[in-house]
N, C-alpha and C positions, 0 to 999 in steps of 0.2 A: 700604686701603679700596677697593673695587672699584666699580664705575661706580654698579648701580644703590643702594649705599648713600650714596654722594656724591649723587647726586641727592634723595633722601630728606633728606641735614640739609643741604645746602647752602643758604647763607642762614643758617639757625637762629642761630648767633652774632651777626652781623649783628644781625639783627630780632628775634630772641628777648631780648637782650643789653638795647637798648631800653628794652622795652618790660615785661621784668621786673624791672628796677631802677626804671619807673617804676612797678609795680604792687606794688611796697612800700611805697610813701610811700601808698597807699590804704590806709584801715582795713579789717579782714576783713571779709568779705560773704558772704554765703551763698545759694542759691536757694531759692525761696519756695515760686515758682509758674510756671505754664510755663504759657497759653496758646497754643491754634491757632486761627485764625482764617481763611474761606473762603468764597469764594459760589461754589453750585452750577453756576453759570449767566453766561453773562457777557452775558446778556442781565437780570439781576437788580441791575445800577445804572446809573449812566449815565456809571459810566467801564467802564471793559474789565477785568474783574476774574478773573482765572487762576492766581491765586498763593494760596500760602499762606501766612501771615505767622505766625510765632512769638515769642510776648512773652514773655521769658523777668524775670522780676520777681525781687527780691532785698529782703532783709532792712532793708536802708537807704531802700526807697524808691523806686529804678531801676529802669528798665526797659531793657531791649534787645533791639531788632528785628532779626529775621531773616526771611528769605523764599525760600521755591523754589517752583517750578512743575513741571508741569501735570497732575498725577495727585491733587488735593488731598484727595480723603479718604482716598488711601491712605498721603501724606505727615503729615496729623493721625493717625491711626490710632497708625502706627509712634513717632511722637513719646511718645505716651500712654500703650504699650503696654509700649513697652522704654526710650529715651530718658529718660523722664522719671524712672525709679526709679536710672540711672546718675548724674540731674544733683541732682536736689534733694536740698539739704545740702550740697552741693558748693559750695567756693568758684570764683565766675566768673571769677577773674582768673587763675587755671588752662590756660588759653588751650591751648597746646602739650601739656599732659599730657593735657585733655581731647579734645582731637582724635585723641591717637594711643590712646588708650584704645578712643573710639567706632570707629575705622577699627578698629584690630586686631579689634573683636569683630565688627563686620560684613564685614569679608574672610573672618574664619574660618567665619563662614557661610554665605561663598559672596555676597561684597559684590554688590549689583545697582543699580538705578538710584532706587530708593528710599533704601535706605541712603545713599548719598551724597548726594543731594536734601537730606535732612535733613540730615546732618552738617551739611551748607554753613552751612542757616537756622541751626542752632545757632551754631555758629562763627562768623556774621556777629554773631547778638544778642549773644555774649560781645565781640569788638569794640567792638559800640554801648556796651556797659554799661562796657568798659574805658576809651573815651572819654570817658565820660557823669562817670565816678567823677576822672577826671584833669582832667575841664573844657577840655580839648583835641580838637581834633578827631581823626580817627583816621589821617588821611594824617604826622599828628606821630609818632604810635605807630612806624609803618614807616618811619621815615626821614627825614622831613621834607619840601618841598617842593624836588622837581627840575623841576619843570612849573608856571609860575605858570597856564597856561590850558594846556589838550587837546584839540587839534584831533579832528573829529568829521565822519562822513560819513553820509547820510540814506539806511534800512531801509523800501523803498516800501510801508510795509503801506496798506492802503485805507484811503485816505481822499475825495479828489476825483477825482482819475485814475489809469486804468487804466498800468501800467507798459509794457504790452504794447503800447499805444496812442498812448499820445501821454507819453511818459517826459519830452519836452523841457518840458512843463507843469510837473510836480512840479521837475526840477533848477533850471526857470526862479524859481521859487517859497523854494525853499528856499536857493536863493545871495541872491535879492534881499532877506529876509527875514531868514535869519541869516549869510550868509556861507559857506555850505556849499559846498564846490566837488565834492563826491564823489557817489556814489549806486549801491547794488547794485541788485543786477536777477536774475530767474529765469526767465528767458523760456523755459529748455529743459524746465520741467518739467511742462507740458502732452504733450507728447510722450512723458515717461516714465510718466504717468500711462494713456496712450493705448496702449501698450505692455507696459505692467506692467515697465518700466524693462529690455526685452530688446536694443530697436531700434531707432534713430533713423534714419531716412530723409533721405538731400539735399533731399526737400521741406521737410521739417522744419525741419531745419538754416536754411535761408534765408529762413522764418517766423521762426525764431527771434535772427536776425542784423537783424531790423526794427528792435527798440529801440535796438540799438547805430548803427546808420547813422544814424537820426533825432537821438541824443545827438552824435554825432560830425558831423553836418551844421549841430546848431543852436551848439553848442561849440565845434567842434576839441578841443585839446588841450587846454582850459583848464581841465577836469576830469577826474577818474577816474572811472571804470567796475570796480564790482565784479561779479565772476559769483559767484552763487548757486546750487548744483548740488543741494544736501540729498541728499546721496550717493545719485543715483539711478542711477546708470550702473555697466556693466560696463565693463572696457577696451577694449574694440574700439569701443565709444561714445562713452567718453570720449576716446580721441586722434582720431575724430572731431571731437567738439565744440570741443576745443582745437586744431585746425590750426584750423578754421572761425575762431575769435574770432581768432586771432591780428593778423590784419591790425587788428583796431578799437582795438588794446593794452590789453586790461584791465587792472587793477593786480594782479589774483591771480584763481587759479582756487579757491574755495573748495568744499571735501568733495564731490570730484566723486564719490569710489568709494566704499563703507564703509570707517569710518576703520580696521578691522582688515587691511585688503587691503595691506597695505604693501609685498610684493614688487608689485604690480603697479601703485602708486604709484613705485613706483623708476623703472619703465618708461615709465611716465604722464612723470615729471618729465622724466627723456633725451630726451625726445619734445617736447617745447615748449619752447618761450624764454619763456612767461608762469606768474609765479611760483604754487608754491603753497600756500594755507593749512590748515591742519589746528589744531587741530578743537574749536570748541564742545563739543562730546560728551564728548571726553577727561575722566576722574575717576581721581584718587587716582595716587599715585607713578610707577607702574610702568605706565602707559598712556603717561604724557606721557614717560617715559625712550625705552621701545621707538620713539616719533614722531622725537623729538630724537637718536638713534642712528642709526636708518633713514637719515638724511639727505637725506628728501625733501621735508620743509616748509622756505620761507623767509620764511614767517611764522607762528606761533603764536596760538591762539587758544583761549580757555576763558568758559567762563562760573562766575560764582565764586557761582552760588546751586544749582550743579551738579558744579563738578569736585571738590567739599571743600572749600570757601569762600573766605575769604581766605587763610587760612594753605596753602592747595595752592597757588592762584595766586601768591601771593609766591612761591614755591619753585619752580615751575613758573618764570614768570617769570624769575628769576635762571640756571634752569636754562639757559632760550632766550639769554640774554644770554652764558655763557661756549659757546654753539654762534654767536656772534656774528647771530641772529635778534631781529628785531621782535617785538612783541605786540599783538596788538589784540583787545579781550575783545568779548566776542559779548553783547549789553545788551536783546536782543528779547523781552525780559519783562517781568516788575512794576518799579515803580517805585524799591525799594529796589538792586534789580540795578544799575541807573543809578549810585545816587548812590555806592554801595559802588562801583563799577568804577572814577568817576571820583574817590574818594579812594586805591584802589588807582595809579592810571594819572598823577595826581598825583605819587605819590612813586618811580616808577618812571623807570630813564635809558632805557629800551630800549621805548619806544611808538612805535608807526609812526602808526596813528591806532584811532580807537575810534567803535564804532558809534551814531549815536541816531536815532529815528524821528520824523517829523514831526506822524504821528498823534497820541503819544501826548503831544508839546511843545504841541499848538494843542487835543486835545480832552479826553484822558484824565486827564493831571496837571493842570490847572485845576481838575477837577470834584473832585478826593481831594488835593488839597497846598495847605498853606498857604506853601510856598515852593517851587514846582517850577523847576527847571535849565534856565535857554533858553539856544539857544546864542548866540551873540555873533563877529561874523569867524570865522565858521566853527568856534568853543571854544569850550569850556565849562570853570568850574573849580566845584572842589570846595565846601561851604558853612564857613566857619573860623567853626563852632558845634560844641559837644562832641557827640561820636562823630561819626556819619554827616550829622547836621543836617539829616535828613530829616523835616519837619513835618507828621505827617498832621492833618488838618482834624477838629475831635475826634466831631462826630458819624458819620462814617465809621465812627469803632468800634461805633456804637449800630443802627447800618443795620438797618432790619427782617428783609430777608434774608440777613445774615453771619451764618453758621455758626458757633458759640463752644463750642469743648469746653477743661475747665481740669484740669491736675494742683493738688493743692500739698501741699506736706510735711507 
């Protein structure tokens, strides 16, 4: 068996093994009906709405929710189009046949970032509906509980304070509050904006080394600092930026380059003592091999309503654990991303920690959940209700502006 086929089932016994001897003792089921669901606008409720949710319904009764973002009529579309004449009549408990069926048909034409988008939602709601049907939660499916709580660190998205300004408000806020001792930050990408991501300037630089002095004056060590790059840099940029930070010790340099740049990631790493992460972006087998080969990330990161859902990330995952790396999943999306990550990250031995925002804990998740995830001494654990235990609040479905398009067999 050669590398990138080990990478490909690795795990599968394991987790497949499970999870299909549990999905015998369920009676047959079939799909019904596949709902997409979306709002135009995330100026159209009064939480923050970017995702697309897919409800994939079944013959017994079930439902199972999936979700990706941020292209949402193009992710309904595809669903309706192709998607849904693959799934209905299909039995959901199918999990692994149907993942590698959808992937194979979307690589052979040329997979892109929609195809995958979907798979994920799909392959999340086959999840929810496998948990849903076993009355078990889903972090049981994969394994069991290796994490009774999951440590978690705060994604400044806007809310009260500017990152750039006064960061030691938000860290101050989110330790007192839940316990958080972490917090990323993007302070360089004004500058690449400014640039069109060519050239960063020593002035720059030392603008941008403001939120770190301010954290590290109001804290010391007593926290971590993440950098946030959103691969805006070329190399001669980036091993600027990263000698710059070095002195404040961030815990990682995340997606300084594009994450295809990997010869000059090689260089990037040789070049600093501050670790680094690669990549949210990563989808499907043969992306997360090539990263984990390379030998340039030391820590791993995915997002599972993107890289091919749970079942990429499981495998992805185990992949990073025998290259002896962390994981930490990338959760700066819809709300099912969250609670799917942390029953992923739940039953997982190899988490360093995992992302959540403060926004969406104090404004977004109140106003749509009827059980939203706070964190607690800095963790959060999983809900031990069947599948994901994510409760959406039931007129959420009825919203005047969510977009409702339906297959059914």
């Amino acid at each position: 068996m050669d590398r990138r086929t080990a990478l490909i089932t690795l795990a599968a016994p394991a987790v497949g093994g499970l999870w299909k001897h549990a999905a015998a003792a369920v009676p047959e089921m079939r799909v019904t009906r596949i709902d997409t669901v979306y709002w135009e606008s995330r100026d159209d409720a009064p939480f923050w709405p970017h995702w697309t949710w897919v409800r994939v319904r079944t013959d017994n009764g079930l439902i199972g929710l999936g979700e990706t973002y941020p292209r949402n009529p193009t992710e309904a579309a595809l669903v309706h189009t192709d998607v849904a004449r693959r799934l209905l009549g299909k039995d959901p408990r199918d999990i692994e046949r149907t993942w590698a069926d959808l992937f194979r048909a979307f690589d052979y034409q040329i997979s892109g970032g929609t195809e995958m988008r979907v798979l994920s939602a799909i392959d999340l709601a086959l999840w929810d509906l496998l948990g849903q049907a076993l009355g078990v939660p889903v972090y049981r499916l994969l394994g069991g509980r290796s994490n009774a709580r999951v440590p978690v660190y705060n994604t400044c998205f806007p809310l009260r304070y500017d990152f750039n300004v006064e960061p030691e408000r938000i860290m101050g806020e989110v330790r007192d509050r839940y316990g958080i001792t972490g917090i990323k930050i993007w302070p360089f990408d004004g500058a690449a904006r400014r640039s069109r991501n060519q050239h960063i300037t020593t002035d720059e630089v030392d603008r941008a080394l403001v939120p770190f002095k301010r954290l590290r004056d109001a804290f010391g060590d007593d926290i971590e600092i993440m950098l946030e790059l959103h691969s805006n840099w070329s190399l001669p940029s980036a091993l600027r930026i990263a000698r710059a930070v070095e002195p404040y010790r961030p815990m990682w340099l995340e997606d300084v380059l594009l994450t295809g740049s990997l010869k000059d990631y090689r260089e990037l790493a040789a070049a600093t003592s501050t670790p680094i992460l690669l990549s949210e972006r990563l989808a499907g087998p043969f992306e997360f091999e090539a990263v984990l080969e390379s030998g340039v990330a030391r820590y791993l990161s995915f997002d599972v309503t993107w890289c091919g859902g749970l079942t990429m990330a499981r495998k992805a995952s185990n992949a990073a654990a025998a290259h002896q790396l962390l994981v930490v999943p990338h959760t700066a999306g819809g709300p099912l991303l969250f609670y799917a990550s942390t029953h992923l990250t739940t039953a997982l031995t190899n988490v360093a920690i995992q992302e959540s925002c403060q926004r969406f804990v104090e404004n977004d998740w109140p106003a749509m959940l009827e059980n939203p995830i706070v964190p607690e001494n800095g963790t959060v654990a999983a809900p031990d209700l069947p599948g994901f235990g994510m409760r959406v609040k039931p007129e959420i479905w009825e919203h005047p502006k969510a977009i409702v398009r339906t297959s059914r067999l």
